[in-house]
C-alpha positions as CSV (number, residue, x, y, z in Angstrom):
1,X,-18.9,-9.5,-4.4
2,X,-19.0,-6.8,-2.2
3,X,-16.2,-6.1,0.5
4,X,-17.0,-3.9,3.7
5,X,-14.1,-2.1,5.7
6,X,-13.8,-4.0,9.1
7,X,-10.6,-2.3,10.3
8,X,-7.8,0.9,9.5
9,X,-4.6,0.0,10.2
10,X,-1.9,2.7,11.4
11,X,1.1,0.6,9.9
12,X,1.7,-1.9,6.9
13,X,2.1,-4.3,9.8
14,X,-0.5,-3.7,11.4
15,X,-2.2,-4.4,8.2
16,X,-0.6,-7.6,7.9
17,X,-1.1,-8.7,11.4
18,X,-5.1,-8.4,11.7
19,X,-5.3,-9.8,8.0
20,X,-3.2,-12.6,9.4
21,X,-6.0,-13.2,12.3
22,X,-8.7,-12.9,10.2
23,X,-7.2,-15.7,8.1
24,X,-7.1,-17.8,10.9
25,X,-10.3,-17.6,12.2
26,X,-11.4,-18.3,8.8
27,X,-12.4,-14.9,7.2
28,X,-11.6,-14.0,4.1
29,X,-9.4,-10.7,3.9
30,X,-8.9,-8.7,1.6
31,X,-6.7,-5.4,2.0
32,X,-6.8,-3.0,-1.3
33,X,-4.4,-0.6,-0.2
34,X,-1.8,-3.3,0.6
35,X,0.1,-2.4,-2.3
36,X,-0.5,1.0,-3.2
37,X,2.3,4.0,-2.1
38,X,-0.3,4.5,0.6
39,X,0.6,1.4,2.5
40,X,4.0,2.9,3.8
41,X,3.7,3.9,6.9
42,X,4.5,7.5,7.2
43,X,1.4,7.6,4.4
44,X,-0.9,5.6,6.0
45,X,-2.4,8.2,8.7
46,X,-2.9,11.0,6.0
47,X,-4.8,8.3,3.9
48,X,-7.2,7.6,6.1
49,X,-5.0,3.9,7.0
50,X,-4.9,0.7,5.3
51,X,-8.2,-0.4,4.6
52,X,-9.0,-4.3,6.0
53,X,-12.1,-5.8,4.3
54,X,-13.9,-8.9,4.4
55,X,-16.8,-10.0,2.3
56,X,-20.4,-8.3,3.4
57,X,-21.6,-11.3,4.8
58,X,-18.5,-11.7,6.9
59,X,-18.8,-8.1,8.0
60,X,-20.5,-8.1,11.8
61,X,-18.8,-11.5,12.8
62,X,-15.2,-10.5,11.4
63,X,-15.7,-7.0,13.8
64,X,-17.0,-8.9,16.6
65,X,-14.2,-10.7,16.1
66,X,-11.4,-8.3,16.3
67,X,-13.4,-6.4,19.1
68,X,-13.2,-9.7,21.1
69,X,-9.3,-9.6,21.6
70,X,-7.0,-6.6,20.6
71,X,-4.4,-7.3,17.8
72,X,-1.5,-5.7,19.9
73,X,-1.8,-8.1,22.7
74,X,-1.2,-11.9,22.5
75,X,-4.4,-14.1,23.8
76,X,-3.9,-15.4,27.1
């Protein structure tokens, strides 16, 4: 199965927090870096971030999905 990155997260729980949503809505997350020394978060902005993937046939609804309401805000 192939996974495609649909988000970089700044912070470990950040990480946590839009693999949390995608959960929810019934994706299926997967976050390879969640346990690697990258996933601290001084680390994670000199890494690149902590990678969020989904399966590739998930891929364009999971982004439409996290473009449709930001993780930092609660929905309204």
């Amino acid at each position: 199965m192939d996974f495609v990155t649909v988000y970089k997260a700044v912070t470990a729980a950040q990480s946590q927090i839009v693999r949390s949503r995608l959960e929810a809505a019934e994706f299926h997350p997967f976050v390879p870096d969640d346990l690697s020394p990258f996933g601290s978060d001084p680390l994670a902005l000199g890494s690149g971030g902590i990678r969020i993937q989904v399966p590739a046939e998930e891929a364009e609804e999971a982004k439409a999905f996290l473009a449709s309401e930001p993780a930092d805000e609660p929905a309204s």
